[in-house]
LUMDRENTOR-545669 format. One record per atom (N, C-alpha, C): residue in three letters; x, y, z. Coordinates in steps of 0.1 Angstrom, whole numbers, padded with zeros to 4 digits, always signed. Atoms other than C-alpha are relative to their C-alpha. Example, Ala and Ser with C-alpha at 12.3 -4.5 7.8 and 13.67 -1.06 7.14 Angstrom:
% LUMDRENTOR-545669
ALA+0009-0012+0000
ALA+0123-0045+0078
ALA+0009+0012+0000
SER-0009-0011+0000
SER+0137-0011+0071
SER-0008+0011+0008
END
This chain:
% LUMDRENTOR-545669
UNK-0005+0007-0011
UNK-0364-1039-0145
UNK-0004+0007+0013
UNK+0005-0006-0010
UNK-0374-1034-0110
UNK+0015+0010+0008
UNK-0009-0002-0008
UNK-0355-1011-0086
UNK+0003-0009+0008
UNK-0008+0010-0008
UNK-0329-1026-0063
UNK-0004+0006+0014
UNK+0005-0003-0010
UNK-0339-1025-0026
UNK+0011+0001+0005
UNK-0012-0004-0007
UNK-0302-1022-0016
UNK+0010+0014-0006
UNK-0008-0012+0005
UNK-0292-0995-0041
UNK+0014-0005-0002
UNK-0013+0001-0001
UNK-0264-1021-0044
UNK+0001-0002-0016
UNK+0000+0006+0014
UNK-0254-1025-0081
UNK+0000-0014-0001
UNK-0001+0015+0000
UNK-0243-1064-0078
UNK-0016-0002+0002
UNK+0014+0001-0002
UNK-0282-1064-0071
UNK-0006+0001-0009
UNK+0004+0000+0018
UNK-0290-1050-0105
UNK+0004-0014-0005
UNK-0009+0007+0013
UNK-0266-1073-0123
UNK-0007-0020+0006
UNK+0004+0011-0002
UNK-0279-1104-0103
UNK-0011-0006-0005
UNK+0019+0003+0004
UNK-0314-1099-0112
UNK+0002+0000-0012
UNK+0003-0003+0013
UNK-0309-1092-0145
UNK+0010-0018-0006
UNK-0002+0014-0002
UNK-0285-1126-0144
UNK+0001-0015+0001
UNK-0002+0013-0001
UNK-0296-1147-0127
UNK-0013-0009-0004
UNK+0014+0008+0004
UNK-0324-1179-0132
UNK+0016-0008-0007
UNK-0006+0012+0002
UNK-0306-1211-0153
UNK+0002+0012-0018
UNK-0003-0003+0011
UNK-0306-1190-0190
UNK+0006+0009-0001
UNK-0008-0014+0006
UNK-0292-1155-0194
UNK+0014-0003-0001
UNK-0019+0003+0001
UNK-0253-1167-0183
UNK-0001-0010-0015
UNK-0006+0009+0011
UNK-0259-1196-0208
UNK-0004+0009-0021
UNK+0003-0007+0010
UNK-0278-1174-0233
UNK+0014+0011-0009
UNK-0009-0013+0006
UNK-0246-1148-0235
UNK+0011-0010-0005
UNK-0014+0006+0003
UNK-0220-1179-0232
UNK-0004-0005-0015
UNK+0000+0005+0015
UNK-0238-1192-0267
UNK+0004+0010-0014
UNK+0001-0011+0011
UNK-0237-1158-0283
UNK+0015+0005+0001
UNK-0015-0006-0001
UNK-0201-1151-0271
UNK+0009-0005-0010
UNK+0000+0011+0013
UNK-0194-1173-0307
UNK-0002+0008-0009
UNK+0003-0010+0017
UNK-0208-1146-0332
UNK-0018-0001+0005
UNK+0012+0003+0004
UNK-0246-1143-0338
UNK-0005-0011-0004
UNK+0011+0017+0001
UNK-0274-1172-0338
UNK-0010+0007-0002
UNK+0015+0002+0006
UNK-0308-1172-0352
UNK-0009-0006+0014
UNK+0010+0007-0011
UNK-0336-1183-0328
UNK+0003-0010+0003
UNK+0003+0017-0004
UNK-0337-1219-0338
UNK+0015-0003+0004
UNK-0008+0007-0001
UNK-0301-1221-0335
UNK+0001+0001+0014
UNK+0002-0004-0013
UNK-0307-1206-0298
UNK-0002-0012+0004
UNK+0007+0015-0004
UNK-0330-1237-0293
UNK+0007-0006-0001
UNK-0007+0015-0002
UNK-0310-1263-0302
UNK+0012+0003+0009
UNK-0009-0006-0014
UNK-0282-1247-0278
UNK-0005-0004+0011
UNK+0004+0004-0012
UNK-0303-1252-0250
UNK-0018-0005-0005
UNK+0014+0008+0005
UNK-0332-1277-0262
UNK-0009-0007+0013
UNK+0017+0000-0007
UNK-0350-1276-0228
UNK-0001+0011+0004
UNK+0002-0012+0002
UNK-0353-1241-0231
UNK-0017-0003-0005
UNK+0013-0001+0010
UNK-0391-1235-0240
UNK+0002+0012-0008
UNK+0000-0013+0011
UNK-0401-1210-0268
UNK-0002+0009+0007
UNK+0006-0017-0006
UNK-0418-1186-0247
UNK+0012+0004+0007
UNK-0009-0005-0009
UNK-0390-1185-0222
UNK+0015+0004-0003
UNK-0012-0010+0011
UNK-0359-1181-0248
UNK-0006+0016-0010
UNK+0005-0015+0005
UNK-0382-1153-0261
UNK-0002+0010+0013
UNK+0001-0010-0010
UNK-0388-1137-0228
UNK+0013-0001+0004
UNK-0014+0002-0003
UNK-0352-1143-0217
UNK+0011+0010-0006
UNK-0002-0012+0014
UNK-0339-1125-0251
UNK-0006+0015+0001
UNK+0000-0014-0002
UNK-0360-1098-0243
UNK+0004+0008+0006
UNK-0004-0014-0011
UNK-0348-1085-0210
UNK+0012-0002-0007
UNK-0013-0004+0006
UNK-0316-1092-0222
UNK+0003+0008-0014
UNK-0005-0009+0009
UNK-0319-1069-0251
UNK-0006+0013+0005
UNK+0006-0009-0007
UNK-0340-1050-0229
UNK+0011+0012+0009
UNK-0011-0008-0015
UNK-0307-1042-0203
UNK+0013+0004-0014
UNK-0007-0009+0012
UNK-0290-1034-0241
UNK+0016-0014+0005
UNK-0014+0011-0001
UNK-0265-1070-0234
UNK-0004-0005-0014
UNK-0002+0007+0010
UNK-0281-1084-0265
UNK-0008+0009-0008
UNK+0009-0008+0010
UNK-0293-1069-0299
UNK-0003-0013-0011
UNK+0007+0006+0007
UNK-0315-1083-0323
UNK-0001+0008-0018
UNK+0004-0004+0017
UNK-0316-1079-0364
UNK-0008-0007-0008
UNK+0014+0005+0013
UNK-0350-1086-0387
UNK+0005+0006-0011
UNK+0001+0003+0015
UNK-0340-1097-0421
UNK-0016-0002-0002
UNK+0013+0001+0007
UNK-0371-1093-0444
UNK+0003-0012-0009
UNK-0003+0012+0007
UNK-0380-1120-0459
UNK-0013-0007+0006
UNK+0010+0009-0005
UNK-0408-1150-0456
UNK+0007-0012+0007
UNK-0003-0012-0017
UNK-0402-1158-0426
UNK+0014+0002-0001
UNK-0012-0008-0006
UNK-0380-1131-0412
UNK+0010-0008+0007
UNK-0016+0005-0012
UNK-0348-1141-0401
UNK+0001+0012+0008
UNK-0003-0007-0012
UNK-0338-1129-0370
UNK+0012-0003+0007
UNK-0015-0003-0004
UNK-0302-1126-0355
UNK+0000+0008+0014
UNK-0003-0002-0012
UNK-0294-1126-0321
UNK+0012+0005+0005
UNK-0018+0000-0007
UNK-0256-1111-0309
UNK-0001+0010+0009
UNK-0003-0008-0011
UNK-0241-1094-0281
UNK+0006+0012-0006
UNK-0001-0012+0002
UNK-0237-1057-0280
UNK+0013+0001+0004
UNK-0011-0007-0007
UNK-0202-1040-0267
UNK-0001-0007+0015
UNK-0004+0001-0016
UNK-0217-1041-0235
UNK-0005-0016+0007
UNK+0008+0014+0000
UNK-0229-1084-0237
UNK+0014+0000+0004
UNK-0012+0008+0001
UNK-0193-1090-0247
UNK+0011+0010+0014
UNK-0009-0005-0012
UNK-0177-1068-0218
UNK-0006-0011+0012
UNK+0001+0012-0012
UNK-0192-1100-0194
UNK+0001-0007-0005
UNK-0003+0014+0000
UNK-0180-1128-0213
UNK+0013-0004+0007
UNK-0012+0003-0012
UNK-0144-1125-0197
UNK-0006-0002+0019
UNK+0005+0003-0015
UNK-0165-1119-0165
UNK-0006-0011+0005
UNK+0002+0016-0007
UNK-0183-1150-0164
UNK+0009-0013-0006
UNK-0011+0008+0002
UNK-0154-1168-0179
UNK+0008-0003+0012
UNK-0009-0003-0016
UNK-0137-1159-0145
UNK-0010-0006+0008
UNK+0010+0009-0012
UNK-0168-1176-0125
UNK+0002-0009-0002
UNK+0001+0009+0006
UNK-0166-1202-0146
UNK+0012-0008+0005
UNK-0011+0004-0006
UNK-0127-1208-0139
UNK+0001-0002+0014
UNK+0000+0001-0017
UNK-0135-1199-0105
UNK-0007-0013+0010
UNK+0010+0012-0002
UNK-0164-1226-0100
UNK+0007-0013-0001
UNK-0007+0010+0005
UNK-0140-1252-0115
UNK+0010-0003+0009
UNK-0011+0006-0010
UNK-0111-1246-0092
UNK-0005-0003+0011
UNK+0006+0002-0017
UNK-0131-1246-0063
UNK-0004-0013+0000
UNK+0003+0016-0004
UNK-0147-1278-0071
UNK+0015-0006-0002
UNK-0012+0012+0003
UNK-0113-1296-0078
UNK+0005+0003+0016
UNK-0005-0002-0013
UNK-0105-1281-0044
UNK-0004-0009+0008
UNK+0008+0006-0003
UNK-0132-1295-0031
UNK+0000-0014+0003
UNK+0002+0013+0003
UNK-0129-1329-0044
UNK+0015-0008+0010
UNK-0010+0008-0004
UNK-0093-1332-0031
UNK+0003+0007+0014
UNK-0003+0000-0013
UNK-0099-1319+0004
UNK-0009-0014+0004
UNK+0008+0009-0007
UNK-0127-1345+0005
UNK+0005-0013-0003
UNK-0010+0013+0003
UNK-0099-1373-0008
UNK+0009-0004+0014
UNK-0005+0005-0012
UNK-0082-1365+0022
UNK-0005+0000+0013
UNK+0010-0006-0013
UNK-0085-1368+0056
UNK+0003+0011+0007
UNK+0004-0013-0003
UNK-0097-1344+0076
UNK+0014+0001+0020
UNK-0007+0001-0011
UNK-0067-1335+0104
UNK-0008+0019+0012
UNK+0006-0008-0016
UNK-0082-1312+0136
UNK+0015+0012-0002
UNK-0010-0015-0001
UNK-0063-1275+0139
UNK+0009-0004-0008
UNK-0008+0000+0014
UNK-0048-1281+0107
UNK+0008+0013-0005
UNK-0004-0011+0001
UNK-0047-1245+0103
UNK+0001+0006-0016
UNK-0002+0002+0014
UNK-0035-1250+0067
UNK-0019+0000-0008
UNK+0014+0005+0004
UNK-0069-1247+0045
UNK-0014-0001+0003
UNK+0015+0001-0004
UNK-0094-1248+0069
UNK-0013+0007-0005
UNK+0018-0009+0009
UNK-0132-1235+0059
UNK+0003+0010+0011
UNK+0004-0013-0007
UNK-0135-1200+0072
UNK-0015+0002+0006
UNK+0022+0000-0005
UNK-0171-1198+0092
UNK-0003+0013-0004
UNK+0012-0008+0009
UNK-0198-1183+0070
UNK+0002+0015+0005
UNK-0001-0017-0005
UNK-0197-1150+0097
UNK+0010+0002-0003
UNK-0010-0008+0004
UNK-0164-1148+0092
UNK+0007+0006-0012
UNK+0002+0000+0010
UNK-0163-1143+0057
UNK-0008+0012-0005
UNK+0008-0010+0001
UNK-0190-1118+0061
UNK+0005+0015+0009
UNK-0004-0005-0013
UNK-0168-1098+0083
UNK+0004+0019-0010
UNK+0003-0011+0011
UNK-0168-1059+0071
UNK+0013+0006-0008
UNK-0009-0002+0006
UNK-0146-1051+0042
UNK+0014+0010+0002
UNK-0013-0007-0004
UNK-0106-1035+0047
UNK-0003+0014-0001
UNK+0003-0016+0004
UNK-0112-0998+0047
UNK-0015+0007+0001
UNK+0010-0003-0003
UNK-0145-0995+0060
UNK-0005+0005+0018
UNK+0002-0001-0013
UNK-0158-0983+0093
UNK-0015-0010+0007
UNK+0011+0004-0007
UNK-0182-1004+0115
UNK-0012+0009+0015
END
């Protein structure tokens, strides 16, 4: 994996992450061990090369491990390690998180919208970015 140009960890963890498969790759393995093909049919517009390159960083960053049965053809067995299954609660919690927010979402945009409401309002982007409690600027 490349270094991080902020030296921030969340930087690591993003890269390694993010793209559309690794979250779904760990949420299918957080179930027990799968086989390749059953990989594929999990996410069947996955291509091959890209569930196989996908699988590798992730066994590469030690989140997923792999076991070759002998045999014509080798079975192969995909599961999460100690440290796969220490982020399934974590993206369970984005997951929950993502979900309340859109229901939020849906029922501020049911109602209408009252001016210095105060209650609820969206916080502006800068302010949000504003420097964390216990820090010096």
């Amino acid at each position: 994996m490349k270094d991080t140009v902020s030296g921030c960890p969340i930087e690591d963890v993003m890269r390694l992450l993010s793209g559309r498969w690794p979250t779904l790759l760990i949420y299918y393995l957080s179930n027990g061990p799968k086989r390749f093909s059953e990989l594929r049919r999990d996410n069947p517009k996955i291509s091959q090369r890209m569930l196989t390159l996908e699988l590798r960083e992730l066994e590469a960053a030690g989140i997923v491990s792999r076991t070759i049965y002998p045999g014509v053809p080798a079975r192969v067995d995909y599961e999460l390690t100690a440290d796969g299954r220490e982020l399934v609660p974590l993206l369970n919690a984005l997951g929950d998180w993502w979900g309340a927010l859109r229901q939020r979402r849906r029922t501020a945009a049911a109602q209408p919208h009252q001016e210095g409401a105060g209650d609820g309002a969206p916080i502006p982007y800068r302010a949000a970015l504003a420097t964390p409690p216990g820090t010096a600027e």
